[in-house]
Structure formats: C-alpha cells, structure tokens
TIVEXKE-162740 format. One record per atom (N, C-alpha, C): x, y, z; residue in three letters; atom name; residue number from 1. Coordinates in steps of 0.02 Angstrom, whole numbers, plus 50000, padded with zeros to 5 digits. Atoms other than C-alpha are relative to their C-alpha. Layout:
BEGIN
+-------+-------+-------+---------+-------+-----+
!     X !     Y !     Z ! residuo ! atomo ! num !
+-------+-------+-------+---------+-------+-----+
!     X !     Y !     Z !     ALA !    CA ! NUM !
...
+-------+-------+-------+---------+-------+-----+
This chain:
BEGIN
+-------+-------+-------+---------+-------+-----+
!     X !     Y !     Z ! residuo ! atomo ! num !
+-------+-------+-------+---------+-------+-----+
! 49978 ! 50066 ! 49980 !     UNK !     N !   1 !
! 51461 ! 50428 ! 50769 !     UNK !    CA !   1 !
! 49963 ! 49976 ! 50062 !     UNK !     C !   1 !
! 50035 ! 50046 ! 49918 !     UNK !     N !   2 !
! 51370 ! 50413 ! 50946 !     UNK !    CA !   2 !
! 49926 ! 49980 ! 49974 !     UNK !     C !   2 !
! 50043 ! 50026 ! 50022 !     UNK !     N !   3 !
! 51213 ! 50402 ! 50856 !     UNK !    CA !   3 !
! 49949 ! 49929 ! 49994 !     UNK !     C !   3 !
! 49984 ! 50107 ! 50027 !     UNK !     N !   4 !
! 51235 ! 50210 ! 50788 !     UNK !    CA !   4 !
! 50028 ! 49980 ! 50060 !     UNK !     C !   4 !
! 49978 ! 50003 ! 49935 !     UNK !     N !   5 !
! 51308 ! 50194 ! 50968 !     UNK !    CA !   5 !
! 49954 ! 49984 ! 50038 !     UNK !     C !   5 !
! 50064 ! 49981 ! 49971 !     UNK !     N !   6 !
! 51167 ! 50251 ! 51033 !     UNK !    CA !   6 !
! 49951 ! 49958 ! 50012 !     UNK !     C !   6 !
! 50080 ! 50041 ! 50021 !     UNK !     N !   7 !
! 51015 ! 50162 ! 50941 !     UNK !    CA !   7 !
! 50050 ! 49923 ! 50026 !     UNK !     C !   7 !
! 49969 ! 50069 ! 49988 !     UNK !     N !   8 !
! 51132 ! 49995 ! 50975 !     UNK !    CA !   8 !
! 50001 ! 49988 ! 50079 !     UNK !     C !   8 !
! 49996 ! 49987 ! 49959 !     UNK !     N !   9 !
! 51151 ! 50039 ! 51143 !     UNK !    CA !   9 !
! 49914 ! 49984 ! 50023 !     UNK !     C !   9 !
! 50053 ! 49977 ! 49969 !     UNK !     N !  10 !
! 50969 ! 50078 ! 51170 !     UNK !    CA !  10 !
! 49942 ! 49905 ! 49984 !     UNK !     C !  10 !
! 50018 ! 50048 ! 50020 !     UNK !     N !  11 !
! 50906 ! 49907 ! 51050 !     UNK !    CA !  11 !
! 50022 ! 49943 ! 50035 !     UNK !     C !  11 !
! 49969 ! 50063 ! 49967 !     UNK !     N !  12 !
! 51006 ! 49785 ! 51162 !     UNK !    CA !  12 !
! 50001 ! 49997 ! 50066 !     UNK !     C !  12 !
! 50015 ! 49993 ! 49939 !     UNK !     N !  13 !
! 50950 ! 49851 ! 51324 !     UNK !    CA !  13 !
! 49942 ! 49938 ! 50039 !     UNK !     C !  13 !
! 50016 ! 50050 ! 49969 !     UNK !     N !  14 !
! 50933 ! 49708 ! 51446 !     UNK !    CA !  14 !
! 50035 ! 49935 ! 49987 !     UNK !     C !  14 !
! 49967 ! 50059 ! 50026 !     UNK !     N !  15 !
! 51051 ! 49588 ! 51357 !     UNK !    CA !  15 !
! 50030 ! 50032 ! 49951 !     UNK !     C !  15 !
! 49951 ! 49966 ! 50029 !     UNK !     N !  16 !
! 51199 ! 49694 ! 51319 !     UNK !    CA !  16 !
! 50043 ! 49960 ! 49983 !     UNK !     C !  16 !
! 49946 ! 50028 ! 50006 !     UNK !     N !  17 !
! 51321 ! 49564 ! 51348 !     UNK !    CA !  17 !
! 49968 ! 49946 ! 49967 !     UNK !     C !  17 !
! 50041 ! 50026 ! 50059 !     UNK !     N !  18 !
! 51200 ! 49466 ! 51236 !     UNK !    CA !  18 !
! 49960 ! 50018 ! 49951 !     UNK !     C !  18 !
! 50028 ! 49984 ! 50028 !     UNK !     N !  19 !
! 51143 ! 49544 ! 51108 !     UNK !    CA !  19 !
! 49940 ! 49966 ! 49955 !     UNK !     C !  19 !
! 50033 ! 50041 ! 50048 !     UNK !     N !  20 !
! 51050 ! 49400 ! 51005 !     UNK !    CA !  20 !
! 49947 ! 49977 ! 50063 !     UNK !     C !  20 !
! 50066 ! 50006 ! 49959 !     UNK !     N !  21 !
! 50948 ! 49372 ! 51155 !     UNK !    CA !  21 !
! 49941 ! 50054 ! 50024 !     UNK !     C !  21 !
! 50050 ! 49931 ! 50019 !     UNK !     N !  22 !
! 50877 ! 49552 ! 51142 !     UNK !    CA !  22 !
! 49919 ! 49998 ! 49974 !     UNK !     C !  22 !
! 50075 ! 50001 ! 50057 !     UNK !     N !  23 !
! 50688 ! 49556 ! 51098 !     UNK !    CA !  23 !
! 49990 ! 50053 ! 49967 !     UNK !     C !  23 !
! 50005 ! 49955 ! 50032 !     UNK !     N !  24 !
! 50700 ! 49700 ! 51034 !     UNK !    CA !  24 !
! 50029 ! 49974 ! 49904 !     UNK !     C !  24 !
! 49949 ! 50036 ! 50072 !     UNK !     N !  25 !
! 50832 ! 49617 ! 50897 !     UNK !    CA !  25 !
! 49972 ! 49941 ! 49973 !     UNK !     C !  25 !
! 50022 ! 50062 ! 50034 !     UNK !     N !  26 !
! 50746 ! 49462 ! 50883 !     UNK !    CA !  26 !
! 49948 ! 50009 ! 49961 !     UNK !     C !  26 !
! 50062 ! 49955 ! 50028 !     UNK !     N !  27 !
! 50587 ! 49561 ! 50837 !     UNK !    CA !  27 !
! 50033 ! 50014 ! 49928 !     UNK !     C !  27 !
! 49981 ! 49953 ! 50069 !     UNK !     N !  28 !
! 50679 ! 49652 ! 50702 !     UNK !    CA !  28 !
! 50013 ! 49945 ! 49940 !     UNK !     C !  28 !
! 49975 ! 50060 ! 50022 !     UNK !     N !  29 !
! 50754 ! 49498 ! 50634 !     UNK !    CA !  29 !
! 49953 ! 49963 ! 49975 !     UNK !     C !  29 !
! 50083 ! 50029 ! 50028 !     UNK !     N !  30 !
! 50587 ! 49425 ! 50622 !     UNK !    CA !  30 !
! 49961 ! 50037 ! 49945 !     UNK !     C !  30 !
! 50040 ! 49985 ! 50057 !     UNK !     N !  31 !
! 50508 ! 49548 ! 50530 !     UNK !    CA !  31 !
! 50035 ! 50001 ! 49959 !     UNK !     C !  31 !
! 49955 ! 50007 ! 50055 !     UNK !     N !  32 !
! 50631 ! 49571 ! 50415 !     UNK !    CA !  32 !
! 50017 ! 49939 ! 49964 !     UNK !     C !  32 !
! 49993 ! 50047 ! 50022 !     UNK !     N !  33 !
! 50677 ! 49402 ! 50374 !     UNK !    CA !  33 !
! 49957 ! 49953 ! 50004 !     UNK !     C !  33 !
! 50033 ! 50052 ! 50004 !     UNK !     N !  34 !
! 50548 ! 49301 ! 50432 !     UNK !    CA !  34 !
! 49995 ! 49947 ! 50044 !     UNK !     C !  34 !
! 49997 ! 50063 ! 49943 !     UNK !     N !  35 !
! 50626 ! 49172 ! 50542 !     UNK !    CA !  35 !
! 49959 ! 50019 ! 50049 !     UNK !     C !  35 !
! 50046 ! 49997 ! 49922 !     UNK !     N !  36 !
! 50533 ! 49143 ! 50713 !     UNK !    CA !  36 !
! 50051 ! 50016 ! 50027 !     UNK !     C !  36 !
! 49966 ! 49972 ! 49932 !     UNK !     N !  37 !
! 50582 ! 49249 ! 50847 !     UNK !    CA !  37 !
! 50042 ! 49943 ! 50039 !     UNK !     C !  37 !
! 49990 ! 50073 ! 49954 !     UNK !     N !  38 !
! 50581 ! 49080 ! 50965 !     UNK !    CA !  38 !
! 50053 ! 49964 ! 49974 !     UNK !     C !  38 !
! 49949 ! 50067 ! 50008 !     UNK !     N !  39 !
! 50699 ! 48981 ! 50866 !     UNK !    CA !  39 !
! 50063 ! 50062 ! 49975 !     UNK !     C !  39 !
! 49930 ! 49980 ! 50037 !     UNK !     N !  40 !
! 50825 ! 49127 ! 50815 !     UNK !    CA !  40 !
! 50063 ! 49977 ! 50078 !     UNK !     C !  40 !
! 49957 ! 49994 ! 49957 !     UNK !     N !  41 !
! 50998 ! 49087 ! 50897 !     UNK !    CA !  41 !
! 50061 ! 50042 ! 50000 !     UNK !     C !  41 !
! 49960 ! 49929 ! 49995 !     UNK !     N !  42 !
! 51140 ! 49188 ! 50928 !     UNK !    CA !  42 !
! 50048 ! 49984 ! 49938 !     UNK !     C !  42 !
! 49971 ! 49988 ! 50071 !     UNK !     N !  43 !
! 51236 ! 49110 ! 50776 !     UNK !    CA !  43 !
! 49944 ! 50030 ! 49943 !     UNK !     C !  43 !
! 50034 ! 49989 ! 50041 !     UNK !     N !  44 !
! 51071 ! 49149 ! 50664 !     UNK !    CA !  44 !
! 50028 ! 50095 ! 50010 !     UNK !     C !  44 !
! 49983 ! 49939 ! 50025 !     UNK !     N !  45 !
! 51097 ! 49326 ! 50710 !     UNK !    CA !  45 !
! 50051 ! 50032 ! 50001 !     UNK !     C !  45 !
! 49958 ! 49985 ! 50023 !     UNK !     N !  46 !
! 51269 ! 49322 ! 50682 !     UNK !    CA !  46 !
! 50004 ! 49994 ! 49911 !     UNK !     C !  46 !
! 50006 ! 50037 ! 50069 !     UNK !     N !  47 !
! 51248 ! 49237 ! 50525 !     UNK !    CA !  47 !
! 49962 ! 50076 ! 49954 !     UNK !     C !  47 !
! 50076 ! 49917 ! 50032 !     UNK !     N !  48 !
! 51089 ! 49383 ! 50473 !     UNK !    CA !  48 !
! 50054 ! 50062 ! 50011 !     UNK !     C !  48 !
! 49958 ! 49932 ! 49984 !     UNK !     N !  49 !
! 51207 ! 49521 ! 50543 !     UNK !    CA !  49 !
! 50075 ! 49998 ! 49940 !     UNK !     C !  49 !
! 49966 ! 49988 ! 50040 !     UNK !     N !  50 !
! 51347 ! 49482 ! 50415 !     UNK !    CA !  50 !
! 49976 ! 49980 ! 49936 !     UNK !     C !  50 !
! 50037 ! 49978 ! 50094 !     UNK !     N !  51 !
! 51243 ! 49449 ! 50264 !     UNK !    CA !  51 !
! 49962 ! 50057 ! 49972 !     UNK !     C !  51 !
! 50020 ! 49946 ! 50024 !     UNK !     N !  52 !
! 51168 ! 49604 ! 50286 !     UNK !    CA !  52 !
! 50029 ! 50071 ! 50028 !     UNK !     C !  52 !
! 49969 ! 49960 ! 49957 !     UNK !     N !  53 !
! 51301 ! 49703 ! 50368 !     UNK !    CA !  53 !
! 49985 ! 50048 ! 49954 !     UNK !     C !  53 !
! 49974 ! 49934 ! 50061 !     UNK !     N !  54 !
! 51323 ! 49840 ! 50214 !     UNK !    CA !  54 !
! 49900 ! 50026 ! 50023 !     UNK !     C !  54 !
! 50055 ! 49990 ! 50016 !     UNK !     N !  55 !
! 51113 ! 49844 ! 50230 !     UNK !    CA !  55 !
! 50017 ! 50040 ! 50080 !     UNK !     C !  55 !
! 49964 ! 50011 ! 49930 !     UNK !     N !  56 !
! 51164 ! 49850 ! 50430 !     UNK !    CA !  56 !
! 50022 ! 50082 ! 50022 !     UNK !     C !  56 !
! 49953 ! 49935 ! 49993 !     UNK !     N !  57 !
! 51287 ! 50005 ! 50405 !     UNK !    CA !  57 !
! 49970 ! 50054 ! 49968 !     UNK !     C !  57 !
! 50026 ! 49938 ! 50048 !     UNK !     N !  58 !
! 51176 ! 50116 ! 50294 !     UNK !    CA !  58 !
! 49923 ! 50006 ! 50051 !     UNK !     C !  58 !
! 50040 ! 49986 ! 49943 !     UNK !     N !  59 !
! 51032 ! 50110 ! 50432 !     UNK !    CA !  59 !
! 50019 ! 50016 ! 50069 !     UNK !     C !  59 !
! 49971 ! 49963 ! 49947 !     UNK !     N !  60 !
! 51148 ! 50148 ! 50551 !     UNK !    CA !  60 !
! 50040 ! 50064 ! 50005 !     UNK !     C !  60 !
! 49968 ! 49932 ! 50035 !     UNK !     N !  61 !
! 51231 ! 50284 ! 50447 !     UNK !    CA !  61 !
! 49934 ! 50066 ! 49995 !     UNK !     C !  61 !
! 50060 ! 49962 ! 49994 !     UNK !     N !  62 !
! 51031 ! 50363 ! 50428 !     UNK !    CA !  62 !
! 49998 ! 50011 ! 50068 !     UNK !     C !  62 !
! 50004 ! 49987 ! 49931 !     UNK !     N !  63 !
! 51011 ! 50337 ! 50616 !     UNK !    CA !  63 !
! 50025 ! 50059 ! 50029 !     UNK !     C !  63 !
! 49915 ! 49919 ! 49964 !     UNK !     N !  64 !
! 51155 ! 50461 ! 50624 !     UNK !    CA !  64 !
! 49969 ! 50090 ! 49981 !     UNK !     C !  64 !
! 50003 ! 49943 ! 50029 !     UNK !     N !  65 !
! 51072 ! 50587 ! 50506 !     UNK !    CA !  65 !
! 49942 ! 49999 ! 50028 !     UNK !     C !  65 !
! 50061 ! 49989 ! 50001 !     UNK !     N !  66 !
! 50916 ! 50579 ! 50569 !     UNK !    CA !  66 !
! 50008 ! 50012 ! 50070 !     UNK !     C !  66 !
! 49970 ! 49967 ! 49933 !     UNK !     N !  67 !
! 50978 ! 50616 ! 50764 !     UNK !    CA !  67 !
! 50040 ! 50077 ! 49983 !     UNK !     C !  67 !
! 49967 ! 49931 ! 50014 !     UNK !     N !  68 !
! 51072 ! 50770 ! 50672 !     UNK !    CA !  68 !
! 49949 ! 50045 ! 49999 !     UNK !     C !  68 !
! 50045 ! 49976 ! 50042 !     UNK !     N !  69 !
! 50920 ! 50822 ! 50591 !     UNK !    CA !  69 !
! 49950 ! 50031 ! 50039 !     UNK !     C !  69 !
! 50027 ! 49967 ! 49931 !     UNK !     N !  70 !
! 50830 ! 50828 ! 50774 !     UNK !    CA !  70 !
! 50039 ! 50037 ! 50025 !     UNK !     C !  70 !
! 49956 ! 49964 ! 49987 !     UNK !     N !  71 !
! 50981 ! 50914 ! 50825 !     UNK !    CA !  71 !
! 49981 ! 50061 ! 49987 !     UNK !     C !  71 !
! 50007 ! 49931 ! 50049 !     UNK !     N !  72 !
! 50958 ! 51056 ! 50707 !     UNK !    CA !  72 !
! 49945 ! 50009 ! 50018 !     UNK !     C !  72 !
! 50052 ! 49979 ! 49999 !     UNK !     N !  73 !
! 50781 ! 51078 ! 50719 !     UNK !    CA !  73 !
! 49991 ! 50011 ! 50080 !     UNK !     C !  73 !
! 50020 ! 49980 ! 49904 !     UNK !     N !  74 !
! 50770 ! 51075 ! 50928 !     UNK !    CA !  74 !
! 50056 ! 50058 ! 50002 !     UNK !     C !  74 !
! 49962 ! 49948 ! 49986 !     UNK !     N !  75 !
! 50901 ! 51215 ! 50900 !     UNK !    CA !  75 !
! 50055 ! 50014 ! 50056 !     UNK !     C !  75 !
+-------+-------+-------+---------+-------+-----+
C-alpha cells in the first residue's frame, strides 16, 4: 500500500496541495493523451483522472509489485 503512496507522493512533488499543476503530471497526461501540457487545467486532470481511474489503479497496483520485487531482490 505505501508504494502507490509513494510514486504519488514523489510525482506531485512541488505542488502537493496542487496536484494538476505538477509537471511531472502534466507531462504524463500529455503523453498519454495528447492534450498540451500548457493548456491542461486542473478540471482536465480531474476529468482524465476519472476516465481512466480503473487504468489509474492497475499502474498503481504494478507500482506496488514492482517496489516488492526490489524489495526481494536487495534482500
């Protein structure tokens, strides 16, 4: 669970208490969808964040296994 915590934590650094102003997020958002960075606003990536929440929760569910996975192997 701290995982998805984590990477969210780490992706919104500098504009916690804003997340949609994140470049890190606006970046992502961009490539993925396309829109321009410059014009996304904080409803667009509310809007993007619940049409692809389920897409959303299964990259944040990997995030998890793939922090385990370093886990295990750094012993």
């Amino acid at each position: 669970m701290l995982a998805p915590l984590r990477f969210l934590w780490n992706a919104t650094r500098g504009s916690r208490l804003r997340p949609w102003r994140s470049a890190y997020i606006l970046w992502r958002i961009e490539t993925y969808s396309g829109m321009h960075a410059d014009r996304i606003t904080g409803r667009d990536v509310l809007r993007f964040t619940w049409r692809e929440r389920w897409k959303l929760l299964r990259f944040l569910r990997w995030t998890a296994e793939m922090d385990q996975k370093e886990a295990r192997e750094d012993g």
